[in-house]
C-alpha positions in Angstrom: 0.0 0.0 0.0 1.3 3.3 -1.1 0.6 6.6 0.9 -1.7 8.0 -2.0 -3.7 4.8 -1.6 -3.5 5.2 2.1 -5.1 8.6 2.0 -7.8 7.4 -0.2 -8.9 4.7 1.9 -8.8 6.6 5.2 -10.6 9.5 3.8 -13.3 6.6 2.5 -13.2 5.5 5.8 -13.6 8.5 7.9 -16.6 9.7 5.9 -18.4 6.6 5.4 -17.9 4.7 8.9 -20.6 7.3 10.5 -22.5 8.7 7.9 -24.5 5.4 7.2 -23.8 4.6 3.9 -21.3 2.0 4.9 -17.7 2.0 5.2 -16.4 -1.6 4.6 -18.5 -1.6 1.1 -17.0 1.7 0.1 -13.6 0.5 1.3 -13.8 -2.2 -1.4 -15.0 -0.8 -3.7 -11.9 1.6 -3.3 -9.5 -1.2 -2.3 -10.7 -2.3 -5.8 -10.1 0.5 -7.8 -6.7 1.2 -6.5 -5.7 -2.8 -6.7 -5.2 -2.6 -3.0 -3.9 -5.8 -2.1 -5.7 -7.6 -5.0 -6.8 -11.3 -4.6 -5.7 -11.7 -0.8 -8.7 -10.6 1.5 -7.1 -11.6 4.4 -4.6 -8.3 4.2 -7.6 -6.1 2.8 -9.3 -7.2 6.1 -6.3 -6.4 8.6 -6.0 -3.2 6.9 -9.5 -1.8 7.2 -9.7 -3.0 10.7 -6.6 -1.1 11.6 -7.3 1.9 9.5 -10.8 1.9 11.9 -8.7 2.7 14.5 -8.3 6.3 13.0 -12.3 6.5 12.9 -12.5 5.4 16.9 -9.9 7.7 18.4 -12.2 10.5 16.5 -15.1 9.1 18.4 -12.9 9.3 21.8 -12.3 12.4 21.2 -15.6 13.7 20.6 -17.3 12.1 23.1 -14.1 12.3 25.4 -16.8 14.3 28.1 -19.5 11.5 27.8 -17.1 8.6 27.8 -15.3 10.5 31.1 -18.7 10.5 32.5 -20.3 6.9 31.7 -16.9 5.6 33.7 -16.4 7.4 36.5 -20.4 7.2 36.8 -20.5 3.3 36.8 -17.3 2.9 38.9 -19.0 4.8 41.8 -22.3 3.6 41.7 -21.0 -0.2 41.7 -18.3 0.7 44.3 -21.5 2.3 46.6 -23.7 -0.7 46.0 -20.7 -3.2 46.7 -20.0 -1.5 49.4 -24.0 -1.1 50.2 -24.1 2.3 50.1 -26.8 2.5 47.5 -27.7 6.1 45.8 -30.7 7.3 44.9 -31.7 8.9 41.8 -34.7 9.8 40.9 -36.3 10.3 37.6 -36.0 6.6 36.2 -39.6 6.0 35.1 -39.4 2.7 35.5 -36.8 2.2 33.2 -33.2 2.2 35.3 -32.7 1.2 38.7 -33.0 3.7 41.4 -29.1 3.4 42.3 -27.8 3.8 39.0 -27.2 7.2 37.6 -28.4 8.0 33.7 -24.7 8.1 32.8 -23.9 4.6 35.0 -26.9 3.2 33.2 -25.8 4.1 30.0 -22.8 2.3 30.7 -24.9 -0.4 31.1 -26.8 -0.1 28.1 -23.4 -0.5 26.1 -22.6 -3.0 27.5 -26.1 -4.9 26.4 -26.0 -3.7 23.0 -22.3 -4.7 22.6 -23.4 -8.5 23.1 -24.9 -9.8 19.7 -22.5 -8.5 17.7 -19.4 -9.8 19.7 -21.0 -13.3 19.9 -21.4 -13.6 16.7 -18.2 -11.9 15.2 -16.0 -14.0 16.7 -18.3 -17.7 16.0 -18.0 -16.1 12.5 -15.0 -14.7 12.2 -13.3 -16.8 9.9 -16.0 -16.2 7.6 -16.0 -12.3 7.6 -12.3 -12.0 7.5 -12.5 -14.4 4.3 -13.3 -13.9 0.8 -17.1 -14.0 0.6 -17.7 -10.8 3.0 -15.3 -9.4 0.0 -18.3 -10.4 -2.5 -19.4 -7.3 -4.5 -22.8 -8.9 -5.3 -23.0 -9.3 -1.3 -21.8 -5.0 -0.8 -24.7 -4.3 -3.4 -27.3 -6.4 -2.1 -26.8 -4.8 1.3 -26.7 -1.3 0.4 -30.2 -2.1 -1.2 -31.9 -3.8 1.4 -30.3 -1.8 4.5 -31.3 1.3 2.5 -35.0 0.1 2.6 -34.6 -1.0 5.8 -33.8 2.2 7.2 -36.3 3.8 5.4 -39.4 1.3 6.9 -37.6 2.9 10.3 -38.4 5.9 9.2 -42.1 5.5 8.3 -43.0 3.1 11.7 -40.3 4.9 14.1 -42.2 6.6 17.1 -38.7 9.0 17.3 -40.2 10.1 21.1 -37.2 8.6 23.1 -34.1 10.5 24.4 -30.9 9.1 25.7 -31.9 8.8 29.1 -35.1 7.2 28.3 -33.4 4.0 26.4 -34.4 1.1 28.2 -32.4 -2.8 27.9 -35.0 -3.7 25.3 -33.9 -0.8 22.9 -30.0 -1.0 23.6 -30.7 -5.0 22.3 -32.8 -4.1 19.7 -29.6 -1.6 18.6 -27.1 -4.0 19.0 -28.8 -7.0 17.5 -29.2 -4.8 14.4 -25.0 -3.8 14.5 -25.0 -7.7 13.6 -25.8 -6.7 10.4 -22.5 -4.5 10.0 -20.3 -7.7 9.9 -21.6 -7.9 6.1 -19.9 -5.5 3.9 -22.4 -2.7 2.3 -24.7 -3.0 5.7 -23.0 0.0 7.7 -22.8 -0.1 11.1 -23.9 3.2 11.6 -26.6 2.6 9.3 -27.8 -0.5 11.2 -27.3 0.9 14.3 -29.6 4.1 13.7 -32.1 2.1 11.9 -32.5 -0.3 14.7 -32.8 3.0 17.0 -35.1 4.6 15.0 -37.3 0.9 15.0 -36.6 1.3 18.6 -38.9 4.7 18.9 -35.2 7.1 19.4 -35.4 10.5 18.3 -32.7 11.0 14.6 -30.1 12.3 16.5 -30.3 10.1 19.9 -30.2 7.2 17.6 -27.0 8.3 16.1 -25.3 9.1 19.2 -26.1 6.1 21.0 -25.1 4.7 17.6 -21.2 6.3 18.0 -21.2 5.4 21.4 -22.0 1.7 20.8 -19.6 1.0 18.2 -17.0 2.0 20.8 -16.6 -1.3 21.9 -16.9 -3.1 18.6 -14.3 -1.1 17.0 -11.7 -1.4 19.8 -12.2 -5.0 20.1 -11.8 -5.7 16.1 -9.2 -3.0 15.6 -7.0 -4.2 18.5 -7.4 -8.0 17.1 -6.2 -7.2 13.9 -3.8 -4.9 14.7 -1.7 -7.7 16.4 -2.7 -9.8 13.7 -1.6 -7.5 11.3 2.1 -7.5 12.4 2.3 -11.4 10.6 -0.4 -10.5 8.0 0.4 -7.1 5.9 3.9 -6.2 4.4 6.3 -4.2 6.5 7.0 -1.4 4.5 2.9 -0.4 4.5 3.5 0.3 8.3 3.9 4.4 7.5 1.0 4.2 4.9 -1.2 2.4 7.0 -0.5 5.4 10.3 -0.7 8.1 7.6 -4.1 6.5 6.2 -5.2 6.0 10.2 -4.7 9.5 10.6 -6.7 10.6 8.1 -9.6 8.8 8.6 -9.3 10.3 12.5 -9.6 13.4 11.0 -11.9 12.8 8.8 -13.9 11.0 11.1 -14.4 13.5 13.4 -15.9 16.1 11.2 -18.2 13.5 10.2 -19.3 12.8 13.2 -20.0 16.3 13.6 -21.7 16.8 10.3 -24.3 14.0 11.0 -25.4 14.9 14.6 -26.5 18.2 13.4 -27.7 16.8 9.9 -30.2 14.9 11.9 -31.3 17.1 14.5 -32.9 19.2 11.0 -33.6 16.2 8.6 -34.0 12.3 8.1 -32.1 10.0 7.0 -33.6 10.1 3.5 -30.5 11.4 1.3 -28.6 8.6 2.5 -31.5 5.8 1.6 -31.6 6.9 -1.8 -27.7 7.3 -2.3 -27.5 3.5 -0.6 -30.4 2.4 -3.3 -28.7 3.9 -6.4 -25.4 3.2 -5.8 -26.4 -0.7 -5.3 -28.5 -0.5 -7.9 -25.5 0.6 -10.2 -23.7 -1.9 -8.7 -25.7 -5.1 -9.0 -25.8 -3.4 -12.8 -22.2 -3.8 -13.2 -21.6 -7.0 -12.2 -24.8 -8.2 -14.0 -23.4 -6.8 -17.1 -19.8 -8.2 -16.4 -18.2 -4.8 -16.3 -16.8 -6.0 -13.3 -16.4 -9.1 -11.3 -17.9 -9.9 -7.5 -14.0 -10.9 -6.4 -11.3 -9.2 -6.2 
């Protein structure tokens, strides 16, 4: 990988990793047209997992105050109910228990919607590191049906609920829908907000409960294939590869930025349709044999 490849993929990466039009289809698709690592998926994988990285120290860093807050919340609500000194908050409506703080909750709430998709990356994670997960037919078939997906969210979606009124029910609900991301073209911020916005969550409550879930996820896969990567890519990638992280922090963070307020004012409907066409265009191409499915 050379550093003008690099760039490309990390600014693919920082743009398309929040705004939900999915990152790991855009990242082949780009890995493709730059003959990034061509024919060995295994490298392609180690590289987009690492160049995530970039895209996760950008959500750190813009939720550094809410991340600060959800730990040292639900260290000293455990330590006072280990130690039985139990708070008491009020305001839960039912929904949290009494001695957990909205930001100790929400801790909580990660934690719940981090579940499916760690159970069933790792049962399947020969499968999503291999070839087929690589399958253009599979990036334009996802783009398609997430894209309607998201848009059925839209119609049906109560958007009533605010952070502090998710309940377990909804952070599963989120997090069985990130399963989804493990398939290339999907998104995981794309699954993630749908499955908030299925959930009754306001646009932008969605999306950041959307950030803040992929936290995990991202530092989990990232880390895993970072060691991996050591035996996996070439050595003389290494600067490409941090110059291509960097960028896609950068990156990253605006887009994080941009989205939030994007959907405080509108829905997600620019993104359904750009998710629809662009499969559409896609499933075209490989119909027609312009291109292939693999790499």
């Amino acid at each position: 990988m050379d550093l003008l490849q690099a760039v490309i993929l990390g600014i693919v990466q920082g743009l398309t990793e929040f705004i939900p039009i999915s990152s790991t289809g855009h990242l082949v698709i780009a890995s493709r047209l730059t003959n990034l690592y061509d024919g060995n998926p295994e490298q392609l994988t180690a590289t987009m997992a690492v160049i995530q990285l970039g895209t996760l120290a950008a959500v750190f860093v813009y939720f550094a105050t809410d991340i600060v807050n959800i730990t040292v919340a639900f260290t000293r609500d455990h330590i006072a109910w280990l130690s039985g000194r139990k708070n008491n908050f009020s305001g839960t409506n039912g929904i949290r228990p009494i001695w957990l703080s909205d930001d100790a909750w929400l801790g909580w709430l990660i934690v719940a919607g981090s579940i499916p998709v760690a159970i069933i990356g790792l049962l399947f994670k020969e499968e999503i590191e291999g070839s087929l997960t690589k399958n253009l037919w599979i990036v334009a078939s996802m783009l398609v049906i997430v894209g309607l997906l998201m848009g059925l969210a839209e119609m049906v979606g109560s958007q009533r609920k605010n952070i502090k009124q998710l309940g377990v029910m909804d952070a599963l609900i989120v997090g069985l829908s990130q399963v989804l991301a493990l398939l290339p073209g999907a998104s995981r911020s794309g699954s993630t907000i749908m499955g908030g916005l299925f959930a009754g969550l306001k646009r932008d409550t969605a999306a950041r409960f959307s950030f803040l879930l992929m936290i995990p996820a991202i530092t989990a896969s990232g880390l895993l294939e970072l060691y991996e990567a050591v035996e996996i890519l070439p050595p003389e990638s290494l600067t490409s590869l941090l110059v291509g992280t960097a960028v896609a922090g950068v990156v990253g963070y605006l887009a994080i930025w941009f989205l939030l307020a994007f959907l405080k004012k509108y829905s997600t409907a620019v993104f359904i349709v750009y998710r629809i066409i662009l499969g559409g265009i896609l499933a075209y191409l490989l119909y027609a044999g312009i291109i292939s499915p693999q790499g």
